[in-house]
N, C-alpha and C positions, 0 to 999 in steps of 0.2 A: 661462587654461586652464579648459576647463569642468569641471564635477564629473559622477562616476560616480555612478551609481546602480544598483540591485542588484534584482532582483525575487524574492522566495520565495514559492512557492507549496504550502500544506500541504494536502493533499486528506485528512480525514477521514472517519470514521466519519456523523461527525452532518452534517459540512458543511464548507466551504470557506475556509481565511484566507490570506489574502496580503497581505503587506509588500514597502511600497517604504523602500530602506535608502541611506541615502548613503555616501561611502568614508570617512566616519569611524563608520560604522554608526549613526547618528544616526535614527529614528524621520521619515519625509515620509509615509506618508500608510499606511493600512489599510483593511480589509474583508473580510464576515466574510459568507457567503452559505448558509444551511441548505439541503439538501434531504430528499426523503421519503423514509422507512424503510417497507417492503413486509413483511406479514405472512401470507403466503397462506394457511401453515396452521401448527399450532404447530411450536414448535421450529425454522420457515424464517422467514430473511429474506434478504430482497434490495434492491436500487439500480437505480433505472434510470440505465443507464451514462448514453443523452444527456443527462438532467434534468442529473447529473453536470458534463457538458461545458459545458451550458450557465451552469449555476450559478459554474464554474469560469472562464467568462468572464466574468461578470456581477461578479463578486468582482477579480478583476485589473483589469477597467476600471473600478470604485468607486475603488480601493485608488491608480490611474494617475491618477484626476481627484481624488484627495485630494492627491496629491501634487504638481498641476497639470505632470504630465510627458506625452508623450506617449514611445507605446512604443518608438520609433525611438531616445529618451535611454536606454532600460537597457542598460549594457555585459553582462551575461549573467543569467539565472535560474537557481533551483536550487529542484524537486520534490521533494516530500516525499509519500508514498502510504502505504494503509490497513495492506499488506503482503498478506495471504492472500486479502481479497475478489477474485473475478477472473470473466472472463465469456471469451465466443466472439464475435466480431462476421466479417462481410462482410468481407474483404478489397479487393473491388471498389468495392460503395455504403457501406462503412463502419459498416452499419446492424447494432448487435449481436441476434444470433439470439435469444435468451434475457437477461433480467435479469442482471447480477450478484447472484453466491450472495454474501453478507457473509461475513466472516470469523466472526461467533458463531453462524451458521446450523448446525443439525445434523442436517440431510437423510441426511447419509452417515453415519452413527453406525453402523447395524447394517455397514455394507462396509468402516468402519474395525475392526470386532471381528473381522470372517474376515478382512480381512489380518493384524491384528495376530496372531490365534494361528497363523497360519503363516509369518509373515515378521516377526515383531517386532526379532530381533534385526539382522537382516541390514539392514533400513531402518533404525534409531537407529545403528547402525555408520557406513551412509553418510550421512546425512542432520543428523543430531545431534540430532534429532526423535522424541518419540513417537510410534504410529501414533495419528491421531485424524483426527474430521471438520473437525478449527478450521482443515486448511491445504490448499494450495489444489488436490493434485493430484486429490483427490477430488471435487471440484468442478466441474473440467472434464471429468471423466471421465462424471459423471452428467447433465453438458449434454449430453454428446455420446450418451448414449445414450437421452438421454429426449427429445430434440426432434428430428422426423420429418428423415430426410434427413440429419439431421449428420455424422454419424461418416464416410456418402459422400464427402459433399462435403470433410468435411476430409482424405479419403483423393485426393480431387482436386485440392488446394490450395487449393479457394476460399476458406478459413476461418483466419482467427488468433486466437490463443487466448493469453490471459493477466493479469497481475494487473493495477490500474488504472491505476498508470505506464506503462507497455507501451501501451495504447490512448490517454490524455492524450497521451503522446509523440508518438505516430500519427497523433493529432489537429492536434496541433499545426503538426508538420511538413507538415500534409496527405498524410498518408499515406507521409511518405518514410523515416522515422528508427521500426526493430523493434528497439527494446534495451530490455534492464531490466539492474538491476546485481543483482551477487552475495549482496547484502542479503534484496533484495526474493526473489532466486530460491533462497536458501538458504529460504524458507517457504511452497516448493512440497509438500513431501517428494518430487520429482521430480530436486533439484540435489544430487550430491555434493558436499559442502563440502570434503573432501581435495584430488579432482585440481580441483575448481572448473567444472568442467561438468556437461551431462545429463545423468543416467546413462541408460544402454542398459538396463539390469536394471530398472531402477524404471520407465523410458516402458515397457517391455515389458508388468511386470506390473500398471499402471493402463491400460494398452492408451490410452495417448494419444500420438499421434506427434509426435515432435521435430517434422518440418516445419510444426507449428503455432504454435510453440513461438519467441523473441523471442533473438536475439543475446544474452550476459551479457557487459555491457562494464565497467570501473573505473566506481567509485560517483563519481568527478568528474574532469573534464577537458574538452576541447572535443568536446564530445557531438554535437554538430549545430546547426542554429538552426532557427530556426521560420519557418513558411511565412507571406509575406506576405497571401495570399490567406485563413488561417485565424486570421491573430494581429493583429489591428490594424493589418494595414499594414506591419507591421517586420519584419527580420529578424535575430533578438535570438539570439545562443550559449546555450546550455543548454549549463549547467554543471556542473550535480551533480543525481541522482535518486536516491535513497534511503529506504528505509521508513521512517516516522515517528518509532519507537522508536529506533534506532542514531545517526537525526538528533538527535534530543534527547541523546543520551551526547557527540556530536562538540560537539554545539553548549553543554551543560555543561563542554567542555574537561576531559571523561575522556579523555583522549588516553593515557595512562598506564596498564600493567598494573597492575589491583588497583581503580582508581579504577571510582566506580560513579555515578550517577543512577536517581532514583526521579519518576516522572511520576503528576500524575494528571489522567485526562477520562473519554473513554466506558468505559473502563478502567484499573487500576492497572497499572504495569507497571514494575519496577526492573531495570536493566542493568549490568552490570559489566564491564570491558576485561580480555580474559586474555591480550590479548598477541598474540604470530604463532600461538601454537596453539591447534586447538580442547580445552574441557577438559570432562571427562563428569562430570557430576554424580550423585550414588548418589541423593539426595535430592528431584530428580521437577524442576529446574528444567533449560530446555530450551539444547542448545548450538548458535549461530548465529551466522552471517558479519554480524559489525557493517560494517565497510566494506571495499574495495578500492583503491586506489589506488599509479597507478603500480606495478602488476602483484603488489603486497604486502598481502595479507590480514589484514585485524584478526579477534579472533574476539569473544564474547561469551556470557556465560550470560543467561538471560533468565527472572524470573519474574514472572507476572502473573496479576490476579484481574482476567477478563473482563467483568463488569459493576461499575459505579462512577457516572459521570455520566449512564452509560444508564438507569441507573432511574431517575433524578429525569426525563429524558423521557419515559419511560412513564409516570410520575404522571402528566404533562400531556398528552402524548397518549391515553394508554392508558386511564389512570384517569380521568382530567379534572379530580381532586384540588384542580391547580394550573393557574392562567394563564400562570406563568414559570416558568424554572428558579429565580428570585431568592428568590421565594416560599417553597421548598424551606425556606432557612435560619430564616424567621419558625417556621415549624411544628415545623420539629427542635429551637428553643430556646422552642418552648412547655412544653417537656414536661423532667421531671427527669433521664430517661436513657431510654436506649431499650431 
């Protein structure tokens, strides 16, 4: 009998890692693909979605020829995405309108204060979200009104709009598979986390239409498979898509209310399971749909300190400081404390 293998794909901040996994979860083969951070002016950034897509294969087929498999051997995949960075692409030629806004980007700062003083409460009620610019309904909202034609067109359908599981998925399937799960759409402030759909009151008042907007299906099951014509030839089940931080809780085996997980990379970010319901916090951390599955909602509190591994890339991009991120550690133990 032959062996299974497993393909996961974590689509970051910085870049790209994917593991091929055997069915005793055994380590065959990895890869690890960067790509560029856009700074147009301060306080924004952005992704070029393709560089993305591309990088994002370029990392799967390293990760497939370390493992000397070809893709046709993976019994199913499972994505993992940034959560709130999100874009607008083509429907038709696939081709996204506008960069993706990142998730640290704070373009919409001043349009997250005039919603906040007038709809604060009514959004953290449904959402379990502060109002801010870190998620992503503001984001779409300002693609759509800042580049010429948009907001038409997606009043015409030509246009789908959403985080980067959403278009990866799109990708994948060539175009055939619009889901994202309940994770990823709970960090719109666009998704009520209660009944678990769009809400009508929040697309209203970001004035972004649902029709642009991706199915919310269970964070894993038989999702779809991927198009041979876009994925190496195969067509492989996709399994589970979920945002990066709820993956790391699942995948620490917090499965349990109470039990928690603390991450660190481009950001620090600790997660705790509360169970079937969501719980409000007095104390500023935020309430979020950890997973779905099989129609049953997990919830989760979430706090996090937004820059971490990002700066040690600024040193070296930014500053030029440093040649690597390795380097980083030499310099912080040159010195007695900081």
């Amino acid at each position: 009998m032959s062996k299974a293998y497993y393909l996961g794909v974590d689509q970051g901040t910085t870049g790209t890692t994917t593991l091929v996994l055997d069915e005793h979860w055994n380590l065959c083969g990895s890869a690890y693909r960067e790509h560029t951070q856009y700074y147009p002016a301060p306080g924004w950034v952005e992704h070029d979605p393709e560089e993305i897509w591309h990088k994002t294969r370029e990392a799967i087929a390293a990760a497939l020829a370390a493992a000397r498999l070809h893709a046709r051997e993976i019994r199913a995949l499972g994505l993992a995405n940034q959560g709130e960075t999100c874009l607008v692409w083509d429907k038709t030629t696939g081709r996204p309108i506008y960069n993706a806004i990142v998730w640290q980007d704070r373009r919409t700062s001043a349009a997250a204060e005039s919603l906040k003083a007038a709809h604060e409460q009514m959004i953290s009620q449904k959402t379990g979200l502060p109002v801010d610019a870190y998620f992503s309904g503001l984001k779409i909202q300002w693609i759509l009104d800042h580049v010429p034609e948009a907001r038409r067109r997606a009043e015409r359908g030509e246009l789908m709009a959403g985080t980067l599981d959403t278009y990866l998925l799109w990708k994948m399937t060539g175009g055939q598979l619009r889901l994202t799960d309940p994770s990823t759409a709970s960090r719109t402030m666009l998704f009520n986390i209660h009944t678990g759909q769009w809400d009508e009151q929040l697309l209203g008042l970001l004035n972004v239409p649902c029709s642009v907007l991706a199915e919310v299906s269970d964070t894993a099951g038989r999702l779809g498979y991927t198009c041979p014509e876009s994925f190496f030839d195969a067509r492989v089940p996709i399994g589970a898509s979920v945002v990066d931080q709820p993956a790391a809780l699942f995948g620490q085996a917090c499965l349990q209310k109470g039990s928690l997980k603390t991450t660190y990379g481009t950001g620090c970010f600790m997660l705790m399971n509360t169970g079937e319901a969501p719980v409000r916090s007095p104390n500023g951390l935020v309430t979020t749909v950890a997973w779905r599955l099989s129609g049953k909602t997990t919830y989760a509190l979430d706090g996090g300190v937004y820059i971490a591994g990002a700066a040690v890339q600024w040193l070296r991009d930014g500053l030029g400081i440093i040649g690597s991120a390795a380097e980083s550690e030499a310099l912080a133990a040159a010195v007695p404390d900081t």
